[in-house]
C-alpha positions, 0 to 999 in steps of 0.5 A, a space after each residue: 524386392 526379393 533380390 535385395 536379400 541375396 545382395 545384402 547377404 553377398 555384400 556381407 559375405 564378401 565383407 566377411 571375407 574381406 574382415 577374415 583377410 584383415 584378421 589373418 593378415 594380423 595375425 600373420 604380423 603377430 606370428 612373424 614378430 613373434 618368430 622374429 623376437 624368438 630368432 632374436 632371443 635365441 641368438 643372444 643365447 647363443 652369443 652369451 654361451 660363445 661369450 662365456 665359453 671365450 672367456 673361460 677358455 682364456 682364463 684356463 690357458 692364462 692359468 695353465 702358463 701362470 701354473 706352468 711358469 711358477 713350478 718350473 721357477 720353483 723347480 729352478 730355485 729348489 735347484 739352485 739351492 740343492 746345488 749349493 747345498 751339495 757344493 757345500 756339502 763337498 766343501 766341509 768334507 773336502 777340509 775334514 779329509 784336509 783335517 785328517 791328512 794334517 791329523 795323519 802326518 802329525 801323529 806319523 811325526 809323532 810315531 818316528 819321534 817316539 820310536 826314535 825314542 825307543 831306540 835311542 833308549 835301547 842303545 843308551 841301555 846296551 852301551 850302559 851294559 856294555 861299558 859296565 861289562 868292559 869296566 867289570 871285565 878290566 877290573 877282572 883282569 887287574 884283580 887277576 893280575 894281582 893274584 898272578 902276581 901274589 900266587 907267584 910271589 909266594 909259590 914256587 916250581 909246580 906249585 907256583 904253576 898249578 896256581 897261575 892255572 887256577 887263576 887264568 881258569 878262574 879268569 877264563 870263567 869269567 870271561 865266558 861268563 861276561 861274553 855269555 852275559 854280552 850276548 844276551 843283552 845284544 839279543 834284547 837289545 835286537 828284540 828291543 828294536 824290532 818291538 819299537 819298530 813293531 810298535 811304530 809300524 802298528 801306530 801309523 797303521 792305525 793312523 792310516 786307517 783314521 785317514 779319511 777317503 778323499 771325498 770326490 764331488 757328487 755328478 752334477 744335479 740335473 737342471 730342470 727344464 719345460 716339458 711341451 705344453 699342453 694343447 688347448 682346442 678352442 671351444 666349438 661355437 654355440 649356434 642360436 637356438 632352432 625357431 621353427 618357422 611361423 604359422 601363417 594364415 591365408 589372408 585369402 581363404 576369407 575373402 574367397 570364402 566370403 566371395 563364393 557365399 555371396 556368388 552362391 546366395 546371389 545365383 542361388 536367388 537368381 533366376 535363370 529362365 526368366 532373368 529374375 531374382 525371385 
């Protein structure tokens, strides 16, 4: 039978067609999985990125206020210690000037002792002058008396008066010369005085110039403080991976294929005019 060939070779065609569809069909499966563990793999990429960048992100802000916190306690303790240090400081010189001014009265108590001295040393130098003058000038007078005496004892008329001239000439000298004497050691003894009180006056300067200044305490040290934190921007998530879509294949194409070789193989074989596969 001629038409017998057309069918089995339609029959296989559509067959074909149909094992065509089954493969793309399959393959259709396989690239659908495929894509799928794709999305899958990209987005535990993703996730394992946003899961670092979290915890990276934390550790550097736990670490930035850990920082912050240890330098502004350091900074507090440098403080603390600096204050003290020059509360110290304003202590020690505070009792040195207490030192310096117990110094300075002591050496100004020693300067009025000692020039007390001095003087008390020029006025017993005077008065020993003085009553040496005075005993010296009262035995003058008796010696003068006693020549009066004898020179009027043994002279008489003008003579007699010529000599008591000579004598209380002789006297007169004398006294000029004691009250020059006199004078004299009144001016030393002044001049004694003004340089033991020169003297005195040049001792306290000097004492006064050893005074220490009064130390005043330093302007108090600035307390440190925070200063604004830093801003911290979150990181931006990471989204998977673009999977570009699956490739399908059409589980139709086959079979149509399949369909339209076994339709054109049949028709080919058939005979229109007289209703017969040839």
């Amino acid at each position: 039978m001629p038409w017998i060939a057309p069918v089995v070779g339609g029959i296989l065609s559509v067959g074909g067609g149909i094992f065509g569809a089954s493969q793309a069909s399959a393959a259709n499966a396989e690239a659908k999985k495929n894509n799928k563990e794709q999305k899958k793999l990209a987005q535990k990429q993703a996730d394992i990125s946003n899961k670092y960048q979290r915890q990276a992100f934390q550790a550097e802000k736990k670490d930035y206020f850990a920082a912050r916190e240890f330098q502004y306690d350091t900074a507090k303790r440098q403080w603390r210690y600096d204050t003290e240090l020059q509360d110290y400081s304003y202590l020690h010189r505070t009792r040195e000037y207490g030192k310096s001014v117990e110094n300075y009265f002591q050496r100004r108590t020693f300067n009025t002792v000692a020039g007390q001295m001095a003087y008390e040393s020029q006025q017993a130098s005077f008065n020993e002058l003085m009553a040496s003058q005075a005993f010296e000038s009262q035995g003058n007078l008796i010696e003068s008396l006693k020549l009066q005496g004898k020179a009027a004892l043994r002279q008489a008329g003008g003579s007699r008066a010529k000599g008591l001239q000579t004598t209380i000439g002789e006297e007169g000298r004398n006294a000029a010369i004691m009250a020059a004497s006199l004078r004299g050691a009144a001016q030393e003894f002044e001049r004694g005085l003004r340089e033991a009180s020169l003297q005195e006056y040049a001792a306290n300067l000097a004492a006064m110039n050893d005074l220490m200044i009064r130390p005043e305490p330093l302007p108090a040290i600035p307390e440190p403080f925070l200063g604004p934190e830093r801003t911290f921007v979150e990181p931006a998530e990471i989204l998977p991976g673009a999977v570009p879509p699956p490739q399908y294949q059409s589980t139709m194409m086959p079979l149509i294929s399949g369909i339209t070789s076994a339709t054109t193989g049949i028709l080919g074989a058939y005979d229109f005019k007289t209703g017969k596969f040839t």
